[in-house]
KOLVOBA-137337 format. One record per residue (C-alpha): residue number from 1; residue in one letter; x, y, z. Coordinates in nm, 3 decimals, padded with zeros to 5 digits. Example, Ala and Ser with C-alpha at 12.3 -4.5 7.8 and 13.67 -1.06 7.14 Angstrom:
2
@seq: 1 | type: A | x: 01.230 | y: -00.450 | z: 00.780
@seq: 2 | type: S | x: 01.367 | y: -00.106 | z: 00.714
//
This chain:
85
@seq: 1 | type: X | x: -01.053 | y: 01.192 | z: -02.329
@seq: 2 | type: X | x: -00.949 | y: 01.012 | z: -02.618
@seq: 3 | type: X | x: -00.885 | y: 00.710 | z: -02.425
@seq: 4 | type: X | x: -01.211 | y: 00.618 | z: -02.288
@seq: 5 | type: X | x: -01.363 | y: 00.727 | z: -02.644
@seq: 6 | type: X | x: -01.158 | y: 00.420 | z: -02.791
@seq: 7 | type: X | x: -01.242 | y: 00.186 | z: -02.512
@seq: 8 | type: X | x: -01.643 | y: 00.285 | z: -02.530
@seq: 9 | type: X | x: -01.592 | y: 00.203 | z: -02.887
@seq: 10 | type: X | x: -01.448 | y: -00.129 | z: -02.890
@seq: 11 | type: X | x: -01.590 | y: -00.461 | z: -02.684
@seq: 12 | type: X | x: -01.376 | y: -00.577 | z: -02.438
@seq: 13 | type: X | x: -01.242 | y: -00.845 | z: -02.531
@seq: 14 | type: X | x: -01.074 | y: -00.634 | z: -02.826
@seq: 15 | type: X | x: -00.960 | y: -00.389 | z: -02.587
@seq: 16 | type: X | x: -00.782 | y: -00.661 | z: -02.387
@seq: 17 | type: X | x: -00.609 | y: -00.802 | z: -02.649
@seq: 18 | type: X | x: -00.531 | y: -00.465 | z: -02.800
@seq: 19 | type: X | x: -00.381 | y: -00.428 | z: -02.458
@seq: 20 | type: X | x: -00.214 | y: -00.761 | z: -02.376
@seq: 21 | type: X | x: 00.109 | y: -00.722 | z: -02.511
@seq: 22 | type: X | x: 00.160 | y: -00.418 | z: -02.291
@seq: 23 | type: X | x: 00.068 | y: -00.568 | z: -01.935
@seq: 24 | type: X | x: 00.292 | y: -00.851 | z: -01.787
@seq: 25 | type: X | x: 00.105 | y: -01.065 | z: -01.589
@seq: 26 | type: X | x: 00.281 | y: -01.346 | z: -01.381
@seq: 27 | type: X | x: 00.171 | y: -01.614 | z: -01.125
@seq: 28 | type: X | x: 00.389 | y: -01.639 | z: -00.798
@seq: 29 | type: X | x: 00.456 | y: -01.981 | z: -00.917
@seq: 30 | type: X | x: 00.641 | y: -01.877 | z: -01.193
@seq: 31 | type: X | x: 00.862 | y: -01.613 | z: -01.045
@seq: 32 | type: X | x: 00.897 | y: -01.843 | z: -00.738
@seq: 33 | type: X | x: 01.207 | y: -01.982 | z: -00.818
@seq: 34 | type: X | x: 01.353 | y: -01.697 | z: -00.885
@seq: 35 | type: X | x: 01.285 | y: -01.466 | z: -00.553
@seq: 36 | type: X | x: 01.509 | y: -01.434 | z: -00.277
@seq: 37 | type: X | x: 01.442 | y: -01.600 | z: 00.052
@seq: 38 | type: X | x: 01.250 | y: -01.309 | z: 00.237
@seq: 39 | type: X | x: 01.491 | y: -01.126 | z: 00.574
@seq: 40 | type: X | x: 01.336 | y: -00.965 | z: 00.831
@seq: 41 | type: X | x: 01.507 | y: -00.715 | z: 01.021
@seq: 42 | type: X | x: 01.344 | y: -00.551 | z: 01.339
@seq: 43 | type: X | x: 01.505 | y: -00.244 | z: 01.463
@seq: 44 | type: X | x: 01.373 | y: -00.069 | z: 01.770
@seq: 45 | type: X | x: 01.418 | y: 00.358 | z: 01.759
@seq: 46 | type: X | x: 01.258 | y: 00.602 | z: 02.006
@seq: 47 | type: X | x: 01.056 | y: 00.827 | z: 01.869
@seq: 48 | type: X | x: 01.175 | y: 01.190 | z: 01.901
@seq: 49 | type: X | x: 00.997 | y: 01.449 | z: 02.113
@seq: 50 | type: X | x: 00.769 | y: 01.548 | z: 01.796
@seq: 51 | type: X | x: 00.632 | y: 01.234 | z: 01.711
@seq: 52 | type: X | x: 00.587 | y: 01.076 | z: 02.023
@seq: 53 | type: X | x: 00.330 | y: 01.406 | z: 02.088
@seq: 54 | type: X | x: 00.183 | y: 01.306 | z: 01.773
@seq: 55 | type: X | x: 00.180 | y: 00.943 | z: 01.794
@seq: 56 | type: X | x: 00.025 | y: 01.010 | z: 02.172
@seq: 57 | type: X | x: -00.279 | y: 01.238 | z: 02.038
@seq: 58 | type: X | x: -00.367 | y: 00.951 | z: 01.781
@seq: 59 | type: X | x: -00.344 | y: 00.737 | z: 02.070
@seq: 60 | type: X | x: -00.621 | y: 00.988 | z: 02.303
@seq: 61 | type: X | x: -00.814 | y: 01.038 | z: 02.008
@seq: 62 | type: X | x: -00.915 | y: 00.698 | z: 01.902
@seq: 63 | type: X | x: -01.002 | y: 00.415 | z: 02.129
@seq: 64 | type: X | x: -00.914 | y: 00.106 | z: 02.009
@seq: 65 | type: X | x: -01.202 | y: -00.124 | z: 01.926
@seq: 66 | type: X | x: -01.214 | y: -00.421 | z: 01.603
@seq: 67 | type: X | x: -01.400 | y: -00.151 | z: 01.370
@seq: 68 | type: X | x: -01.129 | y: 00.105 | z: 01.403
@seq: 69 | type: X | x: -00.801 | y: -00.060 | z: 01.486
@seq: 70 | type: X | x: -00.716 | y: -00.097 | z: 01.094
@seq: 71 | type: X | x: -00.762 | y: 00.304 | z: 01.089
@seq: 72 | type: X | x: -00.563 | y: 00.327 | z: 01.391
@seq: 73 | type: X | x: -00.282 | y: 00.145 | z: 01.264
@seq: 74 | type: X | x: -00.259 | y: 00.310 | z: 00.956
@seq: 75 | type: X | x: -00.286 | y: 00.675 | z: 01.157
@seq: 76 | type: X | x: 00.025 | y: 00.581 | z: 01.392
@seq: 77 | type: X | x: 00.235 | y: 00.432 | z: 01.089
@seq: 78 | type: X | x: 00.198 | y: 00.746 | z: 00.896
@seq: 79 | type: X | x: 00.296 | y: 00.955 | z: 01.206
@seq: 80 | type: X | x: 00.612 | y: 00.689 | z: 01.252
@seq: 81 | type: X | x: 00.707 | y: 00.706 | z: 00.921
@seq: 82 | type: X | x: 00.653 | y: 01.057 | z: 00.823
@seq: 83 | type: X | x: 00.951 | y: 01.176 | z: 00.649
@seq: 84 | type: X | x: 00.930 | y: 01.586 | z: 00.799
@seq: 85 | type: X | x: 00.925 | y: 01.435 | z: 01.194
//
């Protein structure tokens, strides 16, 4: 790849500022002013027949412990969210 033959090839510090007028970097402090206050809506839908089996399985499958609540969370958001259910 051409790419990583040119960055092998230079130090980094000429890579970044070969690269820094192509990234925008900004603090939170300075687009603060200009970001809307944040809304939170919270909307409550049953699940249809299809994902509640799926959403159930994930539930029998995993037991719910500190290590692998993250994964379980993750597992039952895709099933919620899954665009073909």
């Amino acid at each position: 790849n051409d790419l990583n033959e040119i960055a092998d090839s230079l130090p980094l510090a000429e890579l970044k500022s070969a690269m820094a007028p192509f990234v925008l970097r900004r603090t939170k402090t300075e687009v603060l002013d200009t970001l809307p206050p944040k809304v939170v809506h919270t909307q409550i839908l049953n699940l249809d027949l299809e994902q509640r089996d799926i959403y159930e399985n994930i539930l029998r499958r995993n037991t719910l412990t500190a290590q692998n609540s993250q994964n379980l969370f993750t597992e039952l958001r895709k099933a919620a969210n899954h665009p073909l259910l």
